[in-house]
C-alpha positions, 0 to 999 in steps of 0.5 A: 467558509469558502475557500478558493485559489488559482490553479492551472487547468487542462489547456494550462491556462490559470483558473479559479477553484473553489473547494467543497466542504470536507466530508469530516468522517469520524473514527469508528467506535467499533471494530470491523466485523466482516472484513479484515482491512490493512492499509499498506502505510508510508513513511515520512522522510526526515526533510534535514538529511540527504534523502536523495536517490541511491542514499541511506534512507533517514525517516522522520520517526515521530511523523512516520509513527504518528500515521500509524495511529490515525490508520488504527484510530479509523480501525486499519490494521497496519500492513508496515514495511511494504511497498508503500512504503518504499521497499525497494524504492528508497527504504533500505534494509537497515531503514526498515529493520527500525521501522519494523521494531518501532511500528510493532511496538507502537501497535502492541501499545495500543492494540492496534494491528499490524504485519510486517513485510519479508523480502529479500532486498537486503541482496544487492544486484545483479542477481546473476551470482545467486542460488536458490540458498540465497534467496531462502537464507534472506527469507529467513532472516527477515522472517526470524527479525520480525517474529523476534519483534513479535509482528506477523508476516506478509511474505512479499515478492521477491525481486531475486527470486524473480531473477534466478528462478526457472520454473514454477517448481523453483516457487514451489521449492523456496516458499514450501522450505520458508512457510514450513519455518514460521510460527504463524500464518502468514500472507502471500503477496502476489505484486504484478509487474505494474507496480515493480516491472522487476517482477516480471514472471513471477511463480514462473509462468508469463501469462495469468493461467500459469502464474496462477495455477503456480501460486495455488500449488504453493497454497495447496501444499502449505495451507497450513501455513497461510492465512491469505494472499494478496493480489496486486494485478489491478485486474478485478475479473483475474481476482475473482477467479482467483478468489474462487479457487483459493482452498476453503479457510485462505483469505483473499486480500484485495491489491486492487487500487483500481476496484476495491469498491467492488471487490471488497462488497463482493458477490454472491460467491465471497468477497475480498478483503482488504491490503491496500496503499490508498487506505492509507491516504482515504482512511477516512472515507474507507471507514465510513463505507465500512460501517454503512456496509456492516450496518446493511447500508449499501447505497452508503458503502456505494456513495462513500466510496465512489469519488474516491475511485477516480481518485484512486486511479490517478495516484496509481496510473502508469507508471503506477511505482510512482503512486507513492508520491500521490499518497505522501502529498496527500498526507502532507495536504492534511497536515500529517507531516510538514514538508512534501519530501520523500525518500529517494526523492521520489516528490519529483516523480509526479508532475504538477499536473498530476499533483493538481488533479490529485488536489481536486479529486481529494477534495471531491471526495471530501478527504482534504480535512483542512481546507485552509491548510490543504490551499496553503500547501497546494500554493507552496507546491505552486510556487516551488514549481513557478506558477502564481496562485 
């Protein structure tokens, strides 16, 4: 069945636009082999309570859980708690106390997998009243609340240690004290300033070289300690080199929203594994290309993959904190949730010529599952931003 609508095109003007047929990806019936693959999740916000900018985040719980077991269905781990999910950009501490304590739970009752994001950003700013101690005894309260709930960690970037410290050494000092605290290994998480610009100098170098070489000293002395880190730079080649100078058994986990096609295939040096916002809206289609390349298939893996590419891009172009608003409107294309409402009110961020894109490039990619329900809601958009469709 065809299914077409009016959308405005590049000059503006209105134009007719035929959808293709979704590409119907299946779940997998084993798991993956070769690569670990988180998807770093959203959250649904509850459309009844005021969500709005600088208020207390109010999720809806059903929703927000209900996307958790359609990313174990298609074989993802769950990466909760973190960036996409509005850490820092609406979802609160206390907010993700609960989502942290219901996603674990969920996960444990299906054997799905999943770990958890620990930060600081129960610290209120400004940060210019604090020490070092501060930033270590938020670490450790976050870190002792989820292994209390039994989740791993992927210890994340902190804002206030970005603030107070001055050199790579007070890096090396504050994650040596917290990595020496857990039980288990954990994920280091490198965010660059294009997805926070609060992170600005983070491991107290400015240029990559120094950030880098910061970073490995932290590895270096706690190796024990980490299973892998993940990089979020958007920069393929700063990856690599990066990958290749991680100690024998570290993991590297792909950030890269920009070139994760590649850096996930690898070369003949290793490859990176997976920790990404856009598995959350392409899960689907990553799956796929994931049973083709295990199964030898890289002419699959490379055709999978390819439109999704631009797709990506789009959800994560500059400003590229706003990408959250592309991954929850493709959530609600597909009927995941009901409403296109976010936390913090961030459905406002993008504009509608982003989100038509967005529509287009999904379909493309054979991601909009329901073609009938992803034109009713793309017309509702229409209509609530006062173009006729």
């Amino acid at each position: 069945m065809t299914h077409t609508l009016t959308l405005p095109g590049q000059d503006g003007k209105l134009e007719p636009y035929t959808l293709r047929e979704p590409a119907n990806y299946q779940p997998p019936t084993e798991a993956f082999k070769s690569r670990i693959l988180y998807a770093a999740t959203h959250v649904v916000a509850d459309p009844k309570a005021d969500n709005g900018e600088g208020k207390p985040a109010v999720l809806d719980w059903e929703s927000t859980l209900a996307y958790r077991h359609h990313l174990w269905r298609y074989g993802f781990a769950v990466a909760e708690a973190m960036d996409t999910a509005q850490r820092g950009f609406g979802l609160d501490w206390a907010a993700t106390r609960e989502l942290i304590k219901r996603s674990v739970a969920e996960a444990k009752s299906v054997g799905g997998g999943i770990a958890c994001g620990a930060g600081t950003d129960q610290l209120s700013e400004p940060y210019t009243s604090l020490t070092l101690d501060d930033v270590i005894k938020a670490y450790e309260e976050q870190l002792e609340y989820i292994e209390s709930c039994g989740g791993n960690i992927i210890l994340m970037a902190s804002r206030a240690l970005a603030a107070v410290a001055k050199s790579p050494d007070d890096y090396l000092k504050v994650y040596s004290h917290i990595l020496q605290q857990v039980s288990e290994p954990v994920i280091l998480h490198w965010l660059g300033d294009m997805f926070d610009p609060k992170l600005k100098g983070y491991w107290g170098a400015s240029e990559f070289d120094g950030a880098m070489n910061s970073l490995l000293a932290v590895i270096r002395d706690n190796q024990n300690k980490i299973d892998g880190m993940k990089m979020s730079l958007l920069d393929d080649q700063k990856e690599i080199i990066m990958r290749r100078k991680l100690p024998e058994g570290v993991k590297m986990y792909t950030g890269d929203d920009f070139n994760y096609d590649v850096l996930i295939k690898g070369d003949e040096q290793g490859f990176s594994h997976g920790l990404l916002g856009i598995f959350d809206a392409i899960a689907p289609a990553a799956a796929a290309a994931m049973k083709a390349l295990e199964s030898g298939d890289e002419a699959s893996y490379d055709a999978i993959f390819a439109p999704t590419v631009p797709l990506s891009r789009l959800i994560f172009e500059t400003p590229t904190f706003f990408y959250k608003t592309g991954i929850v409107f493709m959530a609600y294309l597909n009927g995941h949730q009901d409403h296109f409402k976010m936390v913090g009110g961030l459905e406002s961020k993008r504009s509608l010529e982003h989100l038509v894109n967005v529509f287009k490039l999904a379909d493309q990619a054979g991601l909009l599952d329901n073609p009938e329900l992803a034109v009713q809601r793309m017309k509702q958009i229409l209509e609530e931003r006062s173009v006729s469709a």
